[in-house]
Each structure stands twice: as structure tokens, then as C-alpha cells.
C-alpha positions as CSV (number, residue, x, y, z in Angstrom):
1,X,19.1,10.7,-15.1
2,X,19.1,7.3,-13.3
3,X,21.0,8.8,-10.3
4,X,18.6,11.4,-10.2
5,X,15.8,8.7,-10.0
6,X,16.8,6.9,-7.4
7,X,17.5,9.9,-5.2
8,X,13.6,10.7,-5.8
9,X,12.8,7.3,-5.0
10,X,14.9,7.2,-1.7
11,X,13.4,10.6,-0.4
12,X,9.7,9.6,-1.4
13,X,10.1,5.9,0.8
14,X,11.6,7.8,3.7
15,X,9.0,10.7,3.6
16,X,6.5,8.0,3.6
17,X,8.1,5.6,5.6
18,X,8.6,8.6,8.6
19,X,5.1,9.9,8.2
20,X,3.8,6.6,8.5
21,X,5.4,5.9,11.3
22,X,4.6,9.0,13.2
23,X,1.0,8.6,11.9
24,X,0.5,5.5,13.6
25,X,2.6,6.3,16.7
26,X,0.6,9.1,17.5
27,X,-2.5,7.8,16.5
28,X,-1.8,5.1,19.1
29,X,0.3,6.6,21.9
30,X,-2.1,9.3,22.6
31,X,-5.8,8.2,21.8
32,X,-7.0,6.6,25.1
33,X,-10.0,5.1,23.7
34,X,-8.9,1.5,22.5
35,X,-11.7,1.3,20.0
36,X,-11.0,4.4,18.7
37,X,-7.1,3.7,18.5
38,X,-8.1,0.5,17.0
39,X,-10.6,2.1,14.3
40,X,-8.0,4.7,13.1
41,X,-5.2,2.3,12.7
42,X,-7.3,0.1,10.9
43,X,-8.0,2.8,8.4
44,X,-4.0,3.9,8.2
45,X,-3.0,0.2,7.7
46,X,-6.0,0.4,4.9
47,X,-4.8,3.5,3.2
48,X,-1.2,2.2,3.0
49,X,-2.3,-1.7,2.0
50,X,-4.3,0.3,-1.0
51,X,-1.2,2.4,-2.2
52,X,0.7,-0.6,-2.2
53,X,-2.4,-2.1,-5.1
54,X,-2.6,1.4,-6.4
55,X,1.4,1.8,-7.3
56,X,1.6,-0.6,-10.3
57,X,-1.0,0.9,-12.0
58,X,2.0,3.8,-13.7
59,X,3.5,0.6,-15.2
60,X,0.0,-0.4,-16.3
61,X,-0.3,3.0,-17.9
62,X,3.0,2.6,-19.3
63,X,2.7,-0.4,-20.7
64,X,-1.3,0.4,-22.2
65,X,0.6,3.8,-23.7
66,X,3.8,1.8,-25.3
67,X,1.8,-1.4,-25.7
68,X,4.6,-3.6,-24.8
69,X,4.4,-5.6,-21.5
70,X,8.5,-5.3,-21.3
71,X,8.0,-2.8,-18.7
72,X,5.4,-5.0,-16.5
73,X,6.8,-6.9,-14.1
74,X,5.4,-10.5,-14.3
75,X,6.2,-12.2,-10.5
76,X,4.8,-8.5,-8.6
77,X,1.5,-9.0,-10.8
78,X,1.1,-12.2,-9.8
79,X,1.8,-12.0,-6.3
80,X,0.3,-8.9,-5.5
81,X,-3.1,-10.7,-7.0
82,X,-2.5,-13.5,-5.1
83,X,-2.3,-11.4,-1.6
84,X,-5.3,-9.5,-2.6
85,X,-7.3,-12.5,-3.1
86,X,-6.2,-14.2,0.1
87,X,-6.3,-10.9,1.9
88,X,-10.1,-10.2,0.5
89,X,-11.1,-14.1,1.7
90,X,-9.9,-14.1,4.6
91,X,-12.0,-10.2,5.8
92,X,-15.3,-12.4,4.2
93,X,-14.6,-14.9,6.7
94,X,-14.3,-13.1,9.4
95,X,-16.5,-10.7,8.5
96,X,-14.8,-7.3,8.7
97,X,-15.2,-5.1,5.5
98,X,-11.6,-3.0,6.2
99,X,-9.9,-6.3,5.5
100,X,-11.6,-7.6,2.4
């Protein structure tokens, strides 16, 4: 079951891994326009940065369904709210809403 698990999770990370790659490649390599280029990486770079907050929440489920916090791990909860906070200060000080 494990083994089966971790295959899943290997072939998910490189699916996402290669498509975000060759998302941002070809966003960049063929777009001329460098406001444009800029604009559209900005938005991949914002969809991945928001998958990496959205992913916890299955052990948050998990853990609200078996109401035990064994599953949650404590140091990734505290760190990821710690980036998010300095991430979401620092786009209010310099003013750009895709940032915070």
C-alpha cells in the first residue's frame, strides 16, 4: 500500500514539476511583450505559491475528521504561516496585490 503511495506521489511531483516547467518556459520564450511575459509568470508563480498553502489543508481534513492532531505536522504549520505572513507584508509594502 505504502509502495503504491509513493509511486502516486513521485508521478504527481514530476507531472507537476514538467508542466510547470514547460508552462513557464513557453510562457517566457515565446511571448515578446515583456509586460505581458511578466504578467503571466506572475500569475503561474501565484497559482503554484497557492497550491503550496492549499496542500495541507487534506491533513486539516484529516485531522478535523479523526480529531487527533497526530497526523498534522507541527514545524510545516508553522513555517508555512510564517512565509505567508512575510510574503503578504512584504507585496503591502511594495504595493503589488499578486505578492500579498
Amino acid at each position: 500500500m505504502l509502495e503504491n503511495f509513493q509511486l502516486e506521489a513521485v508521478k504527481l511531483m514530476l507531472l507537476f514539476n514538467v508542466f510547470g516547467s514547460g508552462l513557464i518556459f513557453f510562457s517566457t520564450y515565446f511571448l515578446h511583450n515583456p509586460k505581458t511575459r511578466l504578467c503571466i509568470l506572475g500569475y503561474i508563480c501565484l497559482g503554484f505559491s497557492a497550491s503550496t498553502y492549499a496542500a495541507p489543508l487534506a491533513i486539516v481534513r484529516k485531522v478535523i475528521k479523526t480529531k487527533s492532531v497526530e497526523f498534522m505536522p507541527f514545524t510545516l504549520s508553522v513555517f508555512l504561516t510564517i512565509q505567508a505572513v512575510m510574503w503578504f507584508f512584504y507585496g503591502l509594502l511594495k504595493k503589488d496585490i499578486n505578492i500579498a
